[in-house]
Each structure stands twice: as C-alpha cells, then as structure tokens.
KESEVO-175792 format. One record per residue: residue number from 1; residue in three letters; y, z, x of N, C-alpha, C in turn. Coordinates in nm, 3 decimals. Atoms other than C-alpha are relative to their C-alpha. Layout:
KESEVO-175792
   n res    n_c2    n_c3    n_c1   ca_c2   ca_c3   ca_c1    c_c2    c_c3    c_c1
 NUM Ala       Y       Z       X       Y       Z       X       Y       Z       X
...
end
This chain:
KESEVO-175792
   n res    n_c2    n_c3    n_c1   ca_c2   ca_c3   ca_c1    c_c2    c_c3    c_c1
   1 Unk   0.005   0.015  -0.142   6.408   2.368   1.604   0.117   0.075   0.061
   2 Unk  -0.147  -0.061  -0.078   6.719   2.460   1.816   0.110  -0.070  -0.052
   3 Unk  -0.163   0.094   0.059   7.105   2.423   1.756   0.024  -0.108   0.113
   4 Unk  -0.027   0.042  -0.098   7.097   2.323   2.076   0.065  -0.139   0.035
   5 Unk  -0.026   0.093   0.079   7.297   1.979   2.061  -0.038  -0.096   0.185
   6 Unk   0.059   0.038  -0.151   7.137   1.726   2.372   0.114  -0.156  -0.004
   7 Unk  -0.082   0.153   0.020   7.409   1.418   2.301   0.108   0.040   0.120
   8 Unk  -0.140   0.036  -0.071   7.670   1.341   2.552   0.086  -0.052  -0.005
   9 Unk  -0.093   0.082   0.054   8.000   1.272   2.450   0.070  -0.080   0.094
  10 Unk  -0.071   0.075  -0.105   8.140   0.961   2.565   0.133  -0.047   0.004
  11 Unk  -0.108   0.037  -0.017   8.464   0.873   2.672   0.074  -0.118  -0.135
  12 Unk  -0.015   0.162   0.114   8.679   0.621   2.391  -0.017  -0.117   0.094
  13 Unk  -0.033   0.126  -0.052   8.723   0.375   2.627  -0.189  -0.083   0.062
  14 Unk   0.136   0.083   0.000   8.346   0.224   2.645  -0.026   0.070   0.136
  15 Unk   0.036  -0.002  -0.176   8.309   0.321   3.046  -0.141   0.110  -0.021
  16 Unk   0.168  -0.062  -0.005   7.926   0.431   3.118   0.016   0.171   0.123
  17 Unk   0.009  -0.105  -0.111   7.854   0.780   3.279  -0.143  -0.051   0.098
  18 Unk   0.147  -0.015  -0.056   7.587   0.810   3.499  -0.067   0.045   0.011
  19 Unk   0.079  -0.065   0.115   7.257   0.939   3.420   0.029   0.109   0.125
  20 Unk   0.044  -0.086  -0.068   7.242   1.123   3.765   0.074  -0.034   0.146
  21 Unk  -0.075   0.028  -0.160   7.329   1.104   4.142  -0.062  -0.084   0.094
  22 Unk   0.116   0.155  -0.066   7.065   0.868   4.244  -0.070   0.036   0.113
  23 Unk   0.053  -0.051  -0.135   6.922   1.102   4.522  -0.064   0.146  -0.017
  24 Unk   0.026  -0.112   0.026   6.754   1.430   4.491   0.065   0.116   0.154
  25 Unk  -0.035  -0.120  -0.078   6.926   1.768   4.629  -0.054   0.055   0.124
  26 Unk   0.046  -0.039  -0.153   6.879   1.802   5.026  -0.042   0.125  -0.016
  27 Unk  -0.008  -0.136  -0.038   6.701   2.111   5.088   0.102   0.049   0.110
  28 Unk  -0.098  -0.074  -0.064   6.866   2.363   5.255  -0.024  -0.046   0.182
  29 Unk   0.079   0.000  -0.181   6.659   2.323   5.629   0.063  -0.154  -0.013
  30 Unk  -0.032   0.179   0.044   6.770   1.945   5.573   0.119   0.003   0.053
  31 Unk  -0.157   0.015  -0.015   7.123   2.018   5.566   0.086   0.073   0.092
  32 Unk  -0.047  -0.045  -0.122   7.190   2.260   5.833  -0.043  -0.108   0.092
  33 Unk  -0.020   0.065  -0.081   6.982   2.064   6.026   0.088  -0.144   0.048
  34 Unk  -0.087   0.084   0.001   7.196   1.768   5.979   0.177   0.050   0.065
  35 Unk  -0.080  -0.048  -0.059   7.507   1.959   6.030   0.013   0.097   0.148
  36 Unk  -0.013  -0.051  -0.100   7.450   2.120   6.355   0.023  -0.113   0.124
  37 Unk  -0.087   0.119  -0.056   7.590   1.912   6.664   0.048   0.119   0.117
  38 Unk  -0.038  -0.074  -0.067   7.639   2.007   6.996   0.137   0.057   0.014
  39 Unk  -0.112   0.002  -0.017   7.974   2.176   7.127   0.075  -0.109   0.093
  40 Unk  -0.049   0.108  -0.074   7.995   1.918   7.364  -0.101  -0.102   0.002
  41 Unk   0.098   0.134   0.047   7.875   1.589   7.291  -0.062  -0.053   0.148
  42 Unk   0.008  -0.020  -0.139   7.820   1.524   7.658   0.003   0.071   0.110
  43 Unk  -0.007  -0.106  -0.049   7.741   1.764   7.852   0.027  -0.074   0.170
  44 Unk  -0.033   0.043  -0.156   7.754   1.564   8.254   0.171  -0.071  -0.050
  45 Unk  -0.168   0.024  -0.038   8.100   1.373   8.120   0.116   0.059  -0.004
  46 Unk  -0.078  -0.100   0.020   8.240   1.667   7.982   0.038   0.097   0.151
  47 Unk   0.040  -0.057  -0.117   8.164   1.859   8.347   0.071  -0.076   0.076
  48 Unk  -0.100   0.116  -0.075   8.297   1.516   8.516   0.182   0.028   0.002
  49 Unk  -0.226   0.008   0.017   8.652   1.544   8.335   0.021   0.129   0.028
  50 Unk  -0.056  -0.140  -0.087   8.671   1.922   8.398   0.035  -0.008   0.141
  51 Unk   0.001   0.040  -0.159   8.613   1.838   8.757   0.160  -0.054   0.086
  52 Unk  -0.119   0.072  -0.020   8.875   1.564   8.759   0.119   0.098  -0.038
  53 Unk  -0.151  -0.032   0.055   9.126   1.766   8.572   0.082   0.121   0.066
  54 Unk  -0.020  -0.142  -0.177   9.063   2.122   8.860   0.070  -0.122   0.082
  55 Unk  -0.035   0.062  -0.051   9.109   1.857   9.102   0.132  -0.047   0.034
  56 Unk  -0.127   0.018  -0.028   9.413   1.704   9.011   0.116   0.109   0.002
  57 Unk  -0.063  -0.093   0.000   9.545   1.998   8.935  -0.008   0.119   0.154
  58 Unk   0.015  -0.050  -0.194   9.470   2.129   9.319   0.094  -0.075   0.044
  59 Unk  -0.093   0.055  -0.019   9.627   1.837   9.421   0.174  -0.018  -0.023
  60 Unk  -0.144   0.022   0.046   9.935   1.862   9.234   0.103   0.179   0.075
  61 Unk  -0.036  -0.154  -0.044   9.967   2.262   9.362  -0.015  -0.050   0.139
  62 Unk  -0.055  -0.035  -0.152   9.931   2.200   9.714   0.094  -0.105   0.020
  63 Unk  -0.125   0.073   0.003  10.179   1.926   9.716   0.101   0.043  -0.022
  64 Unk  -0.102  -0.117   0.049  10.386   2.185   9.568   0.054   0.068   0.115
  65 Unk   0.025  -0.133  -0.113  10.282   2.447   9.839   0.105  -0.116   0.160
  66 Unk  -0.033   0.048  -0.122  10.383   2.175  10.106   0.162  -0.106  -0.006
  67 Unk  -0.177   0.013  -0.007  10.718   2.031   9.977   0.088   0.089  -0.071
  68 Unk  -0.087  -0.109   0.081  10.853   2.357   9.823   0.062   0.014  -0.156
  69 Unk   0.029   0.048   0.191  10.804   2.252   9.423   0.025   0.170  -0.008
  70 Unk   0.088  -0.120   0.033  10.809   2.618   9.319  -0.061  -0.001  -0.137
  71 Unk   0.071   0.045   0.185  10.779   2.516   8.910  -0.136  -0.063   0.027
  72 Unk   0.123   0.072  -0.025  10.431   2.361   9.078  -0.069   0.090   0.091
  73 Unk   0.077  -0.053  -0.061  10.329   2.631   9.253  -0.165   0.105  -0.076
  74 Unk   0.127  -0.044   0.030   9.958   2.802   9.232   0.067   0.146  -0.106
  75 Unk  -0.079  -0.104   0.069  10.047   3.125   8.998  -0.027   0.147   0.124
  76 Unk  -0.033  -0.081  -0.099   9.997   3.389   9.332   0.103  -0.028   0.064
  77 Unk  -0.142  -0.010  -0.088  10.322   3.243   9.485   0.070   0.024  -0.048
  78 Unk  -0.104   0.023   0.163  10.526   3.231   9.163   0.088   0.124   0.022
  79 Unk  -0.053  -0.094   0.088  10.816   3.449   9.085   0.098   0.069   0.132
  80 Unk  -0.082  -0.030  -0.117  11.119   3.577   9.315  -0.002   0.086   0.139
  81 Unk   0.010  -0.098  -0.130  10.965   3.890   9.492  -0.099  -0.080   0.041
  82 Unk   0.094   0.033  -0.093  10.680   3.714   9.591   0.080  -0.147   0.133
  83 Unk  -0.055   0.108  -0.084  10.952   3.414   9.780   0.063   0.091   0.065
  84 Unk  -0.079  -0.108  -0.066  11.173   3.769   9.894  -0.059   0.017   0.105
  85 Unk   0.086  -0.101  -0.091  10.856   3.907  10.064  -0.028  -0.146   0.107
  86 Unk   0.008   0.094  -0.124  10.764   3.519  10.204   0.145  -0.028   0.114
  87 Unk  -0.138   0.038  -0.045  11.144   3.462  10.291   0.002   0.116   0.149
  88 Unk   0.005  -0.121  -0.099  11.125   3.850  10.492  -0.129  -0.056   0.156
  89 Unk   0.108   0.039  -0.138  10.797   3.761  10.727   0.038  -0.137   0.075
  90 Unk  -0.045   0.122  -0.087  10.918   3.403  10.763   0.112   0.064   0.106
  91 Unk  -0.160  -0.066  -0.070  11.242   3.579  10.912  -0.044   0.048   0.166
  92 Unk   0.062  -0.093  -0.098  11.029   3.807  11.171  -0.097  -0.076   0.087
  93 Unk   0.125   0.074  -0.102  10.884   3.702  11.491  -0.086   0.141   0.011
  94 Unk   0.092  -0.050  -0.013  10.548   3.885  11.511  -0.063  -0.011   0.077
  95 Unk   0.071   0.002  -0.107  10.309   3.985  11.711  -0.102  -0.067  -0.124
  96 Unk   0.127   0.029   0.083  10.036   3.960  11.404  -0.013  -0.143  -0.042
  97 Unk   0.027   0.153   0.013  10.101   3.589  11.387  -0.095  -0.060   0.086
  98 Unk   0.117   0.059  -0.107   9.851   3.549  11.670  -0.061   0.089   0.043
  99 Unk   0.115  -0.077   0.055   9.619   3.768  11.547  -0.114  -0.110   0.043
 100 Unk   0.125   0.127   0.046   9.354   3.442  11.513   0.003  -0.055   0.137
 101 Unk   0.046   0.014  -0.144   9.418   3.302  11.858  -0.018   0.080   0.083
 102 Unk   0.025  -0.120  -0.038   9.437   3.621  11.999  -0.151   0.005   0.057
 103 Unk   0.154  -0.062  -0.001   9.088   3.728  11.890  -0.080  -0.127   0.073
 104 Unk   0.079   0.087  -0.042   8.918   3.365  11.974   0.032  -0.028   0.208
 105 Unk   0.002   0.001  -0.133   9.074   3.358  12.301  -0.072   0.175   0.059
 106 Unk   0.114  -0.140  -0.027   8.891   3.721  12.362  -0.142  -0.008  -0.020
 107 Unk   0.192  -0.019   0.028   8.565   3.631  12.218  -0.026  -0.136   0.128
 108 Unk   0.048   0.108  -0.147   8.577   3.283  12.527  -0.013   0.080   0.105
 109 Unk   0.009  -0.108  -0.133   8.688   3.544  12.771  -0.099   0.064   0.012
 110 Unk   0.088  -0.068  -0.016   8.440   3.758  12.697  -0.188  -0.028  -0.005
 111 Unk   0.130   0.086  -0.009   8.138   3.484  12.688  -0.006  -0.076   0.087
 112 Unk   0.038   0.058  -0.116   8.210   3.302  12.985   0.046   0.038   0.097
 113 Unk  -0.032  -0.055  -0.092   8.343   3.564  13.171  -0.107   0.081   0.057
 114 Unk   0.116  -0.063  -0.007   8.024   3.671  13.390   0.008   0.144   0.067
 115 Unk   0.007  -0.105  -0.090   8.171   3.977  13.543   0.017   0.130  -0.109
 116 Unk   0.040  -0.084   0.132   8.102   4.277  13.322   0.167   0.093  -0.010
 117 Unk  -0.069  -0.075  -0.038   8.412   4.449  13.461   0.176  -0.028  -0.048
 118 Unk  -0.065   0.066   0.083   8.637   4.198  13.369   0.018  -0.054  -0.143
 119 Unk   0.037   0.005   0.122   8.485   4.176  13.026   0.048   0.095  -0.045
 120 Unk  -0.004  -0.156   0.053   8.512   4.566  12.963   0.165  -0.009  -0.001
 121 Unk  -0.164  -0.068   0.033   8.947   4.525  13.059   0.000  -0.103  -0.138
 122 Unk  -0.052   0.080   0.108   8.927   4.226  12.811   0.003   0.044  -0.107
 123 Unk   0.058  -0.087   0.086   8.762   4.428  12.556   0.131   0.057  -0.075
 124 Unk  -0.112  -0.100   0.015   9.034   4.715  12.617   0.135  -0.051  -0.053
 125 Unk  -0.079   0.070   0.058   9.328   4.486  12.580  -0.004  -0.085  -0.097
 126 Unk   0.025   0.063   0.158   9.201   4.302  12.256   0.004   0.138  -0.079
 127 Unk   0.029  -0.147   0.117   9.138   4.686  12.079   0.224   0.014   0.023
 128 Unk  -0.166  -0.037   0.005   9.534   4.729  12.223   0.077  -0.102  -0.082
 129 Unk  -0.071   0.121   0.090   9.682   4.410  12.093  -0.024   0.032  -0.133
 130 Unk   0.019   0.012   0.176   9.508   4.455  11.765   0.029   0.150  -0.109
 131 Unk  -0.100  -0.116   0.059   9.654   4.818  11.764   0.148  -0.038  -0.025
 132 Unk  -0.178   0.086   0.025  10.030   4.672  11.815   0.010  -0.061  -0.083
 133 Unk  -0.050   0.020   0.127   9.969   4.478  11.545   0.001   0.049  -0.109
 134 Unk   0.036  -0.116   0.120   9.827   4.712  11.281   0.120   0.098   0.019
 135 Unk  -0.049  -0.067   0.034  10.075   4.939  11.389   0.174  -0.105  -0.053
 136 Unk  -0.127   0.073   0.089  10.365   4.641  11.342  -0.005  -0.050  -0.123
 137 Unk   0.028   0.053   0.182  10.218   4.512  10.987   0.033   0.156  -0.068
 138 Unk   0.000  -0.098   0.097  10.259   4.882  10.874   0.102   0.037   0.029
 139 Unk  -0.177  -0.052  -0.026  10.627   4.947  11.018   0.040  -0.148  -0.068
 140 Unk  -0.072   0.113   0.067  10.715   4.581  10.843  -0.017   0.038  -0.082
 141 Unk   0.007  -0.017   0.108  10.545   4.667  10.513   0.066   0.108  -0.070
 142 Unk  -0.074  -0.081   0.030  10.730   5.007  10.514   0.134  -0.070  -0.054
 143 Unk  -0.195   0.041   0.009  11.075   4.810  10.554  -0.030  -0.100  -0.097
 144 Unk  -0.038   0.075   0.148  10.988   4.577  10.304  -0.026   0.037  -0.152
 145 Unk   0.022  -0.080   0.133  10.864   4.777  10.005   0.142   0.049   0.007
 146 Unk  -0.097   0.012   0.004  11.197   4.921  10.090   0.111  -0.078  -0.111
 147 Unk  -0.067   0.123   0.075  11.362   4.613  10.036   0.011  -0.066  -0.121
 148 Unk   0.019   0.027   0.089  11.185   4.521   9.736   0.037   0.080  -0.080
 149 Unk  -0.044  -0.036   0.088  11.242   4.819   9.565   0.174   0.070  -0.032
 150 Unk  -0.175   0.009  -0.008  11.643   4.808   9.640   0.033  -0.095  -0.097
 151 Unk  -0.060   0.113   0.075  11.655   4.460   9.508  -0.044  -0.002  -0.135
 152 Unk   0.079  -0.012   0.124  11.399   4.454   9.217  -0.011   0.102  -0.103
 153 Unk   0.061  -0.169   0.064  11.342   4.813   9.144  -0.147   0.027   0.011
 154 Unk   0.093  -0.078  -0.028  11.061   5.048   9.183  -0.099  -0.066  -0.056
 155 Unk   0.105   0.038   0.069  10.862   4.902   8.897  -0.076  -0.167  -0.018
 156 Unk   0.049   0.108  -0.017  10.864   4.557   8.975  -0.064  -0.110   0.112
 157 Unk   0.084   0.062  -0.122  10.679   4.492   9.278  -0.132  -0.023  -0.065
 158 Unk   0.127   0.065   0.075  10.409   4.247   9.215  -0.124   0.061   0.060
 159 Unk   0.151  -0.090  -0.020  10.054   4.376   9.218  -0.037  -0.081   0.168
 160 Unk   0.082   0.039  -0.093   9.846   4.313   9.562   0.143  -0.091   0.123
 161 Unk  -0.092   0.056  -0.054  10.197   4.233   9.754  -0.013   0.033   0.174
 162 Unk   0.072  -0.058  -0.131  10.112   4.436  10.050  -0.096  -0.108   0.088
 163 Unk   0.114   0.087  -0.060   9.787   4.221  10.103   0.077  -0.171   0.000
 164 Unk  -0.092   0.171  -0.011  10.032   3.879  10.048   0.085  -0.027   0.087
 165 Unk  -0.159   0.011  -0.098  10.313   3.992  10.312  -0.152   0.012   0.130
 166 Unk   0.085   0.002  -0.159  10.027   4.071  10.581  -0.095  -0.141   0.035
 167 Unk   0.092   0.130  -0.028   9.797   3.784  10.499   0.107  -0.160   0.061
 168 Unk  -0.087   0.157  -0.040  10.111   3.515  10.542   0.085   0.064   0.176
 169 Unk  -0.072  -0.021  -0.121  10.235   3.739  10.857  -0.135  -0.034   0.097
 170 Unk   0.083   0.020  -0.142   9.884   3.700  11.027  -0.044  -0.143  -0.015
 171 Unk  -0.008   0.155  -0.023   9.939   3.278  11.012   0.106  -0.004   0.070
 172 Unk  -0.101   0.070  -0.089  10.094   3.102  11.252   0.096  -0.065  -0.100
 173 Unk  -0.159   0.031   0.073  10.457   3.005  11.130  -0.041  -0.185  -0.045
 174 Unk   0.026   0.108   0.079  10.356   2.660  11.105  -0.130  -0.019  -0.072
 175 Unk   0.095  -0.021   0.074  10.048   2.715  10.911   0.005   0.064  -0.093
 176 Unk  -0.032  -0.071   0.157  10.176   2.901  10.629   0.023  -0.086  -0.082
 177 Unk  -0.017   0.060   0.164  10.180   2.780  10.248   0.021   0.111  -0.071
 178 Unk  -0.112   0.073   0.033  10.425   2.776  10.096   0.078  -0.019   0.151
 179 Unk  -0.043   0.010  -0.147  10.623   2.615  10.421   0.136   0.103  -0.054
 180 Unk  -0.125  -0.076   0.011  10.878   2.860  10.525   0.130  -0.070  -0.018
 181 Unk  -0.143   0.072   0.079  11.211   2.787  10.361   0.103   0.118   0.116
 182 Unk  -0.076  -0.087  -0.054  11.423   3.051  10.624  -0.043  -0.041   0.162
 183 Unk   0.038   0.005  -0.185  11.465   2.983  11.010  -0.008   0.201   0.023
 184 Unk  -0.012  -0.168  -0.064  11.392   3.332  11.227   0.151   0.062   0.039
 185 Unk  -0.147  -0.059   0.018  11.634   3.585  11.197   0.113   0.019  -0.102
 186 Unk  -0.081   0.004   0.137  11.771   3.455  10.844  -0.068   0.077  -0.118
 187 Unk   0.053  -0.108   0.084  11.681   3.783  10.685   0.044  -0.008  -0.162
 188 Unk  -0.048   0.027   0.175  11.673   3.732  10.227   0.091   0.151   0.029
 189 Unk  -0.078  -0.116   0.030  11.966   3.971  10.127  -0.060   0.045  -0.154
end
C-alpha cells in the first residue's frame, strides 16, 4: 500500500486534540459579505454631530470676531498683516464707508421721486459719489500696499488683501468684524 503513515501523534500528557473545527470553511462571498460595514454607521446622526460641531464652531469664531479673541479668530482674519491692514482703514475716515446707505438712499430718491428731472440730478450725483469713492479705495490701497511692504516685505502680503482692506472700508465703522481695536487717526506704525 503506501508509506504514507495516517496516526497522529499525541502529546505525553493524555490531553485530547480535536478531530476538527466544528464548522465548515465560510465561502469566500460569505465572508466579505460579512465583513463589509458601512463608513458611517449612521448616516442622519453622523450629519446631526457634523452640524452641531460647524455650529459651535461658528459660534465660538464670531464671539472671537466680537470681543477681539484673535487665537479664535475665523482663519481670513488671522495673522499680523491682515490686523495692520484692519488697524490702517479703522484709522481713516472714508467716504466708502457709506457706500451702502449711500446707494439705498438713491434707489428711495429715485422711486418716490416723481419728477424725472430731479431723478436724472440724483442719478448724476450717485455715479459722482461712487466715483470719489473708487477713486479714494484706490489712493488708500496704493498707501497701504506701501505700508505693508515697508513693514513685512514685498513677499509677504497675504493673498486677496486688496479685496479685505476695501470690503472692511465699505462697512460702516460700527459694523465691522473684527471690532476695530484703533480710534480714527491712530495710524499702525
């Protein structure tokens, strides 16, 4: 027959093996499917706590924005030139700060004003105003790129700074966030 030897040697100490595993070998389709499992076991509570966790985290940034936290601020205010450039516009009385009432008091004038004549100067003096300021947002932004790149240097003016010094110069002084930290006139050195 064969050498083949079919005995199993057993341990000295008497202890029994076992013949087998007592279960037959999961197929394969068996056992992925068993192991697969969503990434999120909940998909509405998972969505919920994201929610909550934006949220508080809004909350905790404009609380920031409104008692002068800066370690709590949103990451567009962050970082010294961007408080240089708020510190500079806070400083400057503007015309472009009343940009927004400006225009709304022009668009009443010019809807319940029924005389066409008086409409047409209103017109003229809203296009002028909103030249004076375009041309004062672009004689400020000159003098403060300036500024920035005296103090900072050339290479470290933050990206989109331009659009951050005009957007906080055309808010009213008390409507800006971050609240201004500089009375008018107390120009950052």
């Amino acid at each position: 027959m064969s050498n083949h030897d079919s005995t199993v040697d057993l341990p000295d100490d008497d202890s029994t093996v076992p013949a087998g595993k007592g279960h037959p070998t999961p197929k394969r389709k068996a056992q992925e499917a068993a192991n697969r499992r969503p990434l999120v076991m909940d998909p509405k509570a998972d969505a919920k706590a994201r929610r909550e966790k934006a949220r508080q985290s809004r909350a905790k940034e404009n609380t920031a924005l409104s008692s002068g936290d800066e370690r709590n601020y949103p990451a567009e205010h962050r970082g010294p030139e961007k408080a240089y450039i708020r510190d500079f516009i806070d400083a400057r009385r503007s015309l472009a700060e009343w940009a927004v009432p400006v225009m709304l008091f022009f668009v009443v004038v010019t809807l319940f004003v029924g005389d066409t004549a008086i409409a047409t100067l209103a017109i003229l003096f809203f296009y002028l105003i909103i030249l004076g300021m375009a041309l004062e947002v672009w004689l400020s932004t000159r003098r403060l790129k300036k500024l920035l790149e005296a103090k900072f240097g050339a290479g470290k003016l933050p990206r989109m700074w331009r659009f951050y010094a005009i957007t906080r110069a055309m808010n009213l002084r008390a409507m800006r966030l971050p609240k201004p930290r500089v009375k008018r006139g107390e120009f950052p050195s």
